[in-house]
Backbone bond lengths (Angstrom), bond angles and torsions (degrees), N, CA, C in turn:
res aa  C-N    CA-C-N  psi(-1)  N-CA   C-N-CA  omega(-1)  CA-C   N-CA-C  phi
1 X - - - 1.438 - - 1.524 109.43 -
2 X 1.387 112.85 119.69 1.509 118.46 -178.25 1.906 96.02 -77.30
3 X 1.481 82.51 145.80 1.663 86.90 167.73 1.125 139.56 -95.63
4 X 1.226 147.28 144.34 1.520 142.12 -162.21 1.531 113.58 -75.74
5 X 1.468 103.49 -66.54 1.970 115.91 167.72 1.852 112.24 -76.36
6 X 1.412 97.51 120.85 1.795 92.26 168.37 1.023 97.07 -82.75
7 X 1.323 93.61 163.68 1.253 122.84 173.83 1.948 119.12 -53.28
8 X 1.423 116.44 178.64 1.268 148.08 -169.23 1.506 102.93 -49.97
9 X 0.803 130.38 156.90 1.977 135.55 157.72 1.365 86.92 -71.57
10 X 1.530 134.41 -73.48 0.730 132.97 -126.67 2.170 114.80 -96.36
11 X 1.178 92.10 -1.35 1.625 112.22 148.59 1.448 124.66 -52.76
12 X 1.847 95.03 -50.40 1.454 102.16 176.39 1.215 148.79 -116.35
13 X 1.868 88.79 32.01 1.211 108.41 -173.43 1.551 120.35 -52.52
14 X 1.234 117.63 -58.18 1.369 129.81 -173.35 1.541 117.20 -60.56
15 X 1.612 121.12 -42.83 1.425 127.04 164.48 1.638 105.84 -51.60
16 X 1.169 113.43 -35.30 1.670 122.17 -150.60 1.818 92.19 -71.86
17 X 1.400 105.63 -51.92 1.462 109.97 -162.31 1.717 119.12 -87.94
18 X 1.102 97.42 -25.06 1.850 94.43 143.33 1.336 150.35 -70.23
19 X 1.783 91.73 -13.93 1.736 79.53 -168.74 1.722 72.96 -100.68
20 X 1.262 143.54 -16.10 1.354 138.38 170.15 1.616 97.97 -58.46
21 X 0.858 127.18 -38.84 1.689 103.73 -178.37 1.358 118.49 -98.96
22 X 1.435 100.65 21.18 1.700 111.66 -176.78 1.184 78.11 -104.16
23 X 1.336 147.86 -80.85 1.411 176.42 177.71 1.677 94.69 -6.67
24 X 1.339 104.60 -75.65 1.677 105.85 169.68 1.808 118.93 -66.31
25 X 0.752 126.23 -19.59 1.066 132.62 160.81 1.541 128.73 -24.33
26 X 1.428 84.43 -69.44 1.795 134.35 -176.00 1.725 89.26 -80.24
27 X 1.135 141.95 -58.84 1.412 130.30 -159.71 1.677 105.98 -110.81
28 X 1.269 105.02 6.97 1.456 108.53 141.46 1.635 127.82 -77.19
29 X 1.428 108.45 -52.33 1.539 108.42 161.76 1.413 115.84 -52.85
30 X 1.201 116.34 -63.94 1.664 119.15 -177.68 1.880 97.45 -31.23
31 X 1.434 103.49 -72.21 1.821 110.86 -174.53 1.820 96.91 -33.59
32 X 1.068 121.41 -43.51 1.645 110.40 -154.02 1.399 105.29 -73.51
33 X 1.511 106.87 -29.92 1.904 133.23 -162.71 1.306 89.09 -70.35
34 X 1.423 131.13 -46.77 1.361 124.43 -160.82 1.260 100.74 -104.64
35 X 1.349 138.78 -26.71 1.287 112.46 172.75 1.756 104.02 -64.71
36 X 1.166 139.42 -53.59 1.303 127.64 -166.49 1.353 103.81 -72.06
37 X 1.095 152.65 -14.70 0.998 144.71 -157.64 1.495 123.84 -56.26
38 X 1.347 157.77 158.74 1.290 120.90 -53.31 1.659 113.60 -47.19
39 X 1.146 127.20 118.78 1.526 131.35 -164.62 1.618 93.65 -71.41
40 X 0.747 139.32 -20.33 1.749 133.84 -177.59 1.549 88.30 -86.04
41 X 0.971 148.45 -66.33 1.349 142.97 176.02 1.577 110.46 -8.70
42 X 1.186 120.99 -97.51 1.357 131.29 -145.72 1.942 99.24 -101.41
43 X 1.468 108.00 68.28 1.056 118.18 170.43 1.318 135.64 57.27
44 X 1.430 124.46 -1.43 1.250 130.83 -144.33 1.511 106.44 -129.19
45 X 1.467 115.81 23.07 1.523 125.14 157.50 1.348 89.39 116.44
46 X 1.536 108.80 -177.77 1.280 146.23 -175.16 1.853 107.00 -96.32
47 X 1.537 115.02 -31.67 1.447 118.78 -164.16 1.302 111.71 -131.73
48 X 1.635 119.14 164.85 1.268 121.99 173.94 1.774 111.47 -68.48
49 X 1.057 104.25 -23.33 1.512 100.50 -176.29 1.819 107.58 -63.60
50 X 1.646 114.87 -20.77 1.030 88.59 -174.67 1.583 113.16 -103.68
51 X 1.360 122.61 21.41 1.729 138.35 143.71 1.241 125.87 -54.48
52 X 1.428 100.03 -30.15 1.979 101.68 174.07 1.153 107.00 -11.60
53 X 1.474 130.81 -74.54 1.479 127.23 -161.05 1.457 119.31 -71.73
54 X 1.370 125.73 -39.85 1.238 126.54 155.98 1.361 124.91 -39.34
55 X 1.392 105.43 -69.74 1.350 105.41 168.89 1.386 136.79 -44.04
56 X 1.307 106.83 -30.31 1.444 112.06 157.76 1.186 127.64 -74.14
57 X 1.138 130.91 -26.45 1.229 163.59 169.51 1.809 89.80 -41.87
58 X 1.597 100.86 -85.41 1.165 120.75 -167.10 1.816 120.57 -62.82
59 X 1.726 116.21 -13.12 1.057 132.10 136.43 1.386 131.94 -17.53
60 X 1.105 97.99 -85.37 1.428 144.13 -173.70 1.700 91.21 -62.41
61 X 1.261 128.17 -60.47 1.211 112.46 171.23 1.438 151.09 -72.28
62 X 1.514 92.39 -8.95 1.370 115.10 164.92 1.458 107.62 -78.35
63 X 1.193 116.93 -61.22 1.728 112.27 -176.69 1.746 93.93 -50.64
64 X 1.103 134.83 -64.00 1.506 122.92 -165.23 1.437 114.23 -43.06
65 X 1.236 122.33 -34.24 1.392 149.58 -174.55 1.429 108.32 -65.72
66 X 1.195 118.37 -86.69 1.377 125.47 149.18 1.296 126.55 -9.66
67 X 1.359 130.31 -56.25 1.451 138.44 164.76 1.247 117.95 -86.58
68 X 1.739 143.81 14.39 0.800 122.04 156.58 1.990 98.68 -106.81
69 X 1.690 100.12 -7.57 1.760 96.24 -178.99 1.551 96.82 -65.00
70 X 1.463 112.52 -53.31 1.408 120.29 -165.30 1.857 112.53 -70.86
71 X 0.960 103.48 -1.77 1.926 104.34 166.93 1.874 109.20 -103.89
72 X 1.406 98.83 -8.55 1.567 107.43 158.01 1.097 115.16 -77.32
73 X 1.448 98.35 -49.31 1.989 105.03 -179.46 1.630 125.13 -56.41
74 X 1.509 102.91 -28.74 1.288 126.97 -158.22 1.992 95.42 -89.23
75 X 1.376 124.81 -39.97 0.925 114.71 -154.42 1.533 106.40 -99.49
76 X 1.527 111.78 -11.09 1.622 138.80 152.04 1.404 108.14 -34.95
77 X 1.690 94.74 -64.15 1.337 117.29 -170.30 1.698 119.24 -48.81
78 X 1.508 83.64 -48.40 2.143 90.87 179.55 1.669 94.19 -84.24
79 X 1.176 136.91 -30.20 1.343 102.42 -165.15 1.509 100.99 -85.73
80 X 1.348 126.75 -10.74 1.972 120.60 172.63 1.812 85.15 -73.30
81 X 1.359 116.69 -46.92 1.582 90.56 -171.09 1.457 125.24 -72.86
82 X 1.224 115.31 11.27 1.606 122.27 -172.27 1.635 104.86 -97.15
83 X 1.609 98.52 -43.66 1.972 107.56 163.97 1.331 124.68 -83.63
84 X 1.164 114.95 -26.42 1.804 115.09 166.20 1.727 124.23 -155.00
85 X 1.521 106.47 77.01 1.051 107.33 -171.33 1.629 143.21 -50.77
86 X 1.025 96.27 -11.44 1.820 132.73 167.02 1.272 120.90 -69.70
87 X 1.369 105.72 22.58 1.753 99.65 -147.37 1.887 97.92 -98.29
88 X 1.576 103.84 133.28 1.210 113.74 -160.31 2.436 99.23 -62.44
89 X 1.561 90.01 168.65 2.012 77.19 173.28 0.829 112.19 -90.50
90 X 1.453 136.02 20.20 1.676 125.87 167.05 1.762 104.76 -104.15
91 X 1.793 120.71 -9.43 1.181 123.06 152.55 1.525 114.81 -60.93
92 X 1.505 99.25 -61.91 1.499 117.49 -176.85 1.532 108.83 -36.09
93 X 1.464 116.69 -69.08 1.374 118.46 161.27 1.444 152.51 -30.33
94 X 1.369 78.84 -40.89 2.042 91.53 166.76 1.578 114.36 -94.05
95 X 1.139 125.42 -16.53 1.585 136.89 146.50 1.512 110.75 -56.17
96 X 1.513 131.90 -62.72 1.513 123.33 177.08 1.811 97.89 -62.77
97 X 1.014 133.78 -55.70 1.049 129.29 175.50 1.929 116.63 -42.56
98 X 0.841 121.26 -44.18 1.333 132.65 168.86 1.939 115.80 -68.14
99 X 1.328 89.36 -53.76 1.644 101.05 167.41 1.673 111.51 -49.37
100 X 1.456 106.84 -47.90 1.222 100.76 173.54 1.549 144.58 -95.97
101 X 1.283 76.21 7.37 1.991 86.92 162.52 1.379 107.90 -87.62
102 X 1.132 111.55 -42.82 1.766 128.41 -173.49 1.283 85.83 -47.77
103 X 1.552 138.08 -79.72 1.135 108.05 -138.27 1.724 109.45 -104.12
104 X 1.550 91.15 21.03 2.052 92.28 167.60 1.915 91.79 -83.17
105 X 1.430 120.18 11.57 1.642 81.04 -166.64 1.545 110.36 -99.59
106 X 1.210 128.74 39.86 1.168 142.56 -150.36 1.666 92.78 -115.63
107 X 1.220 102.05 -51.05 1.496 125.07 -175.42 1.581 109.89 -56.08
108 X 1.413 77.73 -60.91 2.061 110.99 -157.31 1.824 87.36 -69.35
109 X 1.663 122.76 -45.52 1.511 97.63 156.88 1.890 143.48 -41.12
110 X 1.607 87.43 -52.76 1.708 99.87 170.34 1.377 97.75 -51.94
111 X 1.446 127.59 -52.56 1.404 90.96 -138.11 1.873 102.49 -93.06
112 X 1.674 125.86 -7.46 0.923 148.04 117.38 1.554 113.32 16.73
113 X 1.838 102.57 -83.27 1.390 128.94 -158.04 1.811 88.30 -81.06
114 X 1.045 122.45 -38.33 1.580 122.42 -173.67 1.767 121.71 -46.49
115 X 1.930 93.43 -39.94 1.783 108.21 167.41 0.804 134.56 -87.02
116 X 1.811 126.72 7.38 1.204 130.33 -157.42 1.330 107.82 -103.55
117 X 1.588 133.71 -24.89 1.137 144.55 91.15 1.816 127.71 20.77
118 X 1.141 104.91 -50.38 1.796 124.89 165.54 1.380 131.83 -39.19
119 X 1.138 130.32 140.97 1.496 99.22 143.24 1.525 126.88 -100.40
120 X 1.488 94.69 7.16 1.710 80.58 162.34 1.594 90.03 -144.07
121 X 1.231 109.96 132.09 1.910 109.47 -175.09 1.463 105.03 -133.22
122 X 1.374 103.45 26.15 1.385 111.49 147.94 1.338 133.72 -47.06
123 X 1.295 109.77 -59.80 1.981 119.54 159.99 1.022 113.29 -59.58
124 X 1.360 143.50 -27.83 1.697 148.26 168.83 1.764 102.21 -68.61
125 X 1.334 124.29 -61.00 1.395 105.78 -170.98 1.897 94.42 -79.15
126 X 0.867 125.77 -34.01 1.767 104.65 -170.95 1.216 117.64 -50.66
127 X 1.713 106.60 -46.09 1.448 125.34 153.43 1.863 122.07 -14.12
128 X 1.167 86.84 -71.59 1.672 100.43 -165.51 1.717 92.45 -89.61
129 X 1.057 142.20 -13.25 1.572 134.12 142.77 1.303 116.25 -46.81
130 X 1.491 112.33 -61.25 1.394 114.75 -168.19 1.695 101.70 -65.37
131 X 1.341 120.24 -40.61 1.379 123.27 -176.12 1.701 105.16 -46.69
132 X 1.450 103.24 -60.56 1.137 99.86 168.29 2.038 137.32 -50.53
133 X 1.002 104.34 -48.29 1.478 108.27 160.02 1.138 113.10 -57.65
134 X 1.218 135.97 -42.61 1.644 136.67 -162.61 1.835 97.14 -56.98
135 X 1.551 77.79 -61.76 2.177 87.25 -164.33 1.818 100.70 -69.76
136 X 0.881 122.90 -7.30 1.610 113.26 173.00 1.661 107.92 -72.23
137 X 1.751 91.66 -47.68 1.895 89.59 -166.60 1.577 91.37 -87.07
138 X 1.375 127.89 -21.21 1.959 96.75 166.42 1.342 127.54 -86.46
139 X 1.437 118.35 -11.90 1.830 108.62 138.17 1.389 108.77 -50.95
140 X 0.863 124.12 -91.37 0.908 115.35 -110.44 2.181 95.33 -76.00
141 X 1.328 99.49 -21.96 1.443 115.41 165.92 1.560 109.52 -48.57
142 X 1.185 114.64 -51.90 1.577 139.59 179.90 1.601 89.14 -31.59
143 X 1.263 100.19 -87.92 1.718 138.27 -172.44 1.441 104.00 -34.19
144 X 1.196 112.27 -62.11 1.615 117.72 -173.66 1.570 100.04 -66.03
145 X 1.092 127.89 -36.76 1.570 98.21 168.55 1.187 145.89 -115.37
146 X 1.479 95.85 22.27 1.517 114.87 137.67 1.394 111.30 -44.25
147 X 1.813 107.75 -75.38 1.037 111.16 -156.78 1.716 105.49 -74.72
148 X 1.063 115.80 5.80 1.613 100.60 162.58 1.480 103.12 -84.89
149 X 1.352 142.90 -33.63 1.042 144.56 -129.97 1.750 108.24 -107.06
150 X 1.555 81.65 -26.37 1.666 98.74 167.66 1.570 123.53 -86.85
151 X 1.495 98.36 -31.70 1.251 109.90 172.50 1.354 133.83 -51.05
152 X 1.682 117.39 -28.24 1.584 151.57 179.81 0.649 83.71 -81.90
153 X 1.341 137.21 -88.90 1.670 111.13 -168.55 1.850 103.21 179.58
């Protein structure tokens, strides 16, 4: 018997915030891959070996990323469960999803305010758009398969 109400935020806390710093992790490297990209281009060698530091760089900023989307997601999570604790996982979901745009916009401002400065800050706001879309659909992606995963049993 599938269940109607998922479960707790706080059940899934610990699943929630790992695969969020796996999540940024992974789309921290990607961010570094495409900003240098063609790597012979913009000074910075001929090979991946010579990204080491970037890439770590961009690591490191994805996991930070990740865990501050998913403590957005998380705190979404308790305040829908504080007004309706019953709340089905496709509620739950669009709340971590919401939780976690909310608190990428801190970022998605900086990096925003960084092109305005520009003369073309087109790549600066798409940037901090896409930032924003990214962390909405991996809450709330996050969340939903938890709650499928919990749902089985």
């Amino acid at each position: 018997m599938t269940r109607t109400t998922a479960r707790t935020a706080t059940s899934k806390t610990g699943s929630m915030f790992l695969i969020a710093a796996g999540v940024g992790l992974g789309l921290g490297v990607l961010a570094v891959l495409w900003m240098f990209w063609p790597i012979g281009q913009d000074g910075y060698g001929s090979s991946l070996g010579e990204l080491g530091l970037p890439l770590a760089y961009g690591a490191i900023a994805g996991v930070l990323m990740g865990l501050i989307c998913c403590s957005g997601a998380h705190a979404a999570l308790e305040i829908q469960a504080a007004g309706k604790p019953e709340a089905s996982g496709t509620r739950q979901s669009a709340a971590a999803g919401l939780g976690a745009a909310v608190a990428a916009m801190l970022p998605a401002v900086a990096i925003a305010a960084m092109g305005l400065g520009d003369t073309n800050p087109a790549p600066f706001l798409g940037t901090a758009l896409g930032l924003l879309v990214v962390c909405f659909a991996a809450g709330s992606a996050i969340l939903a398969g938890l709650n499928c995963c919990t749902a089985r049993g």
